[in-house]
Residue, then its C-alpha position, 0 to 999 in steps of 0.5 A: x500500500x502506497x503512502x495515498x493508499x494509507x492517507x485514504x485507508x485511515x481518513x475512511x476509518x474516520x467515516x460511517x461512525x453511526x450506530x445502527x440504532x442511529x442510522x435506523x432513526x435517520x432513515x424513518x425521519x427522511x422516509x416520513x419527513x414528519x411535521x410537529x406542529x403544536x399550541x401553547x396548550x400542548x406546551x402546558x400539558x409538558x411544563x404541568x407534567x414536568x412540575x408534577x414528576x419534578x423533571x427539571x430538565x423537562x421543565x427547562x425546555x417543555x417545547x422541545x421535549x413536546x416536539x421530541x415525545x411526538x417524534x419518537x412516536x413517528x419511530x416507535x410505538x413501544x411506550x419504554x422504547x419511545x421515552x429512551x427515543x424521547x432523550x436522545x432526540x432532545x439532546x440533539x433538536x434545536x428549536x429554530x425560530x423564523x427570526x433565523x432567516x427574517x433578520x439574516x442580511x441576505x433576507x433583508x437585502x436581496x430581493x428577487x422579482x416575484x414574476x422572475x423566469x430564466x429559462x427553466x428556472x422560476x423564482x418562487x416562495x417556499x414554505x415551511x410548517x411550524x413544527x417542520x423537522x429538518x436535519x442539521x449537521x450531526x453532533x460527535x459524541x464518544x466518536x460516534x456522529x448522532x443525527x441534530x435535528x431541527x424544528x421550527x417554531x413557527x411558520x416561515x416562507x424563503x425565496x426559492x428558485x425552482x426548476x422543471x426536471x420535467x416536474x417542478x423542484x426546488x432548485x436551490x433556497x434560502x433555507x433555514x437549514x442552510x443558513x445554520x449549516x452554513x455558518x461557521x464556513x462564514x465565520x471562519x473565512x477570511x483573506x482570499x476566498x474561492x468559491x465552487x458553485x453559486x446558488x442563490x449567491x448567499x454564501x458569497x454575499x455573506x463573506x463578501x459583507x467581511x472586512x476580514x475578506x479581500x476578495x470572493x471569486x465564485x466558480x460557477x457552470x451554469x449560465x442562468x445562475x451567473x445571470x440571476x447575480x449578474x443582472x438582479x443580485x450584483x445591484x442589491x449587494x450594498x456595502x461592506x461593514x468598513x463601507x467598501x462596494x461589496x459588489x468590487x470584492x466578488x468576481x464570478x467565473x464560468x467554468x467546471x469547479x474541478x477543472x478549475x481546481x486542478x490550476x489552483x496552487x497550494x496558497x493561491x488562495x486563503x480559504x476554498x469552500x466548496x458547495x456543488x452538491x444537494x446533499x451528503x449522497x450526492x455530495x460525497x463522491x465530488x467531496x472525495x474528489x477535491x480532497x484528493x486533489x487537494x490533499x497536499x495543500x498546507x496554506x489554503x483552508x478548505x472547506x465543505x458544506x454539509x461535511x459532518x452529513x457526509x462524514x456520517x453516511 
């Protein structure tokens, strides 16, 4: 076994830690997409329950364990086995309030034409239900990757841009989900940043609002996507926190994301983040692929949307 060989070997060993119990509740969540909803009356019944048993951990948080109690109810109908399912699932759920995505810049800032279609892409509105469960990045404990879950504790809407695959889908959002996913990949950039893939240019947007960043250039295939910042974002992006254009500090590049990043040099640039997938199954492959051509670089951080997602499948 050569020294790559090795290098992949012990970075495998590092994936798939999930128990089976765990992946088991993660695959019946995706299958059933479950909703929570709940009334201030729901909530009472847990804090009245919580104060007669005295379960002060219940009583902190009684919301949270309401949405955690009807959940395992989605996984299980054995009474003991739904109140050990109850634990664990509150010690990974994250209320996530719409304030989240109405007071985000992005939100504030950016607005896109209600009646906006560019080819087979339509701008939309995506709603969400109160209670809706959505999975975040899992949580490491003891070396093993246990699910996070989200729910929301209200009802919210986000811009949207849908395609017809031939029937409609959403092709890319601003979601909750990927505003807390991706969070410390933006907190954590700095100097100069590249960018594999576009989107809704949130990711770009919200690093470029940085001081600490010099310049975002943004690679990206597709011509409808560069059109959409070209001609209705780019106008919008406002200033920078010291007031310099935010729109100078962003330079886009139509092309391949990875044969790009076959040119790019160890240094070249500070920070990379990578965001070309939909999700950790389809992710994962391209994410092997541009650590491996990566792997010798010692001066660039790089990073991967969704990576602990990836990590855990």
């Amino acid at each position: 076994m050569n020294e790559s060989d090795r290098k992949e070997y012990k970075f495998t060993l590092e994936e798939n830690r999930m128990s089976r119990m765990m992946k088991d509740i993660r695959a019946e969540i995706a299958r059933q997409r479950p909703v929570v909803p709940f009334t201030e009356s729901d909530i009472d019944m847990v804090r009245r329950q919580a104060q007669k048993i005295g379960n002060m951990k219940m009583l902190a948080d009684p919301e949270g364990w309401y949405v955690a109690m009807i959940l395992s109810g989605y996984l299980t109908r054995d009474k003991e086995q739904r109140l050990y399912l109850s634990d664990i699932l509150h010690a990974h759920l994250t209320g996530i309030s719409s304030s989240l995505v109405y007071t985000n810049p992005y939100y504030q800032n950016i607005i896109i034409p209600d009646d906006l279609t560019l080819g087979n892409h339509h701008f939309a509105t995506l709603s969400y239900d109160q209670g809706e469960i959505m999975e975040l990045n899992p949580d490491m404990v003891e070396g093993m990757y246990v699910p996070h879950y989200g729910y929301l504790r209200e009802a919210l809407e986000v811009p949207c841009i849908t395609e017809d695959k031939p029937e409609e889908a959403v092709w890319m959002s601003l979601s909750p989900g990927e505003i807390i996913t991706m969070k410390e990949d933006i907190d954590d950039a700095e100097g100069r940043v590249l960018t594999l893939g576009l989107g809704l240019s949130y990711y770009a947007y919200m690093t470029a609002r940085k001081t600490s960043v010099s310049s975002v250039t943004v690679i990206e295939r597709e011509a409808e996507t560069i059109e959409l910042f070209e001609n209705y974002i780019r106008p919008q992006l406002g200033k920078d926190e010291v007031g310099r254009d935010i729109s100078d500090k962003i330079r886009i590049i139509q092309g391949d994301a990875f044969d790009f990043m076959g040119t790019v040099k160890d240094g070249e640039y500070d920070y990379i983040f990578a965001d070309l997938w939909e999700g950790p199954y389809d992710g994962k492959p391209m994410y092997h692929r541009i650590r491996r051509m990566t792997e010798d670089f010692r001066r660039t951080d790089i990073r991967y949307w969704i990576l602990p997602q990836m990590m855990s499948i």
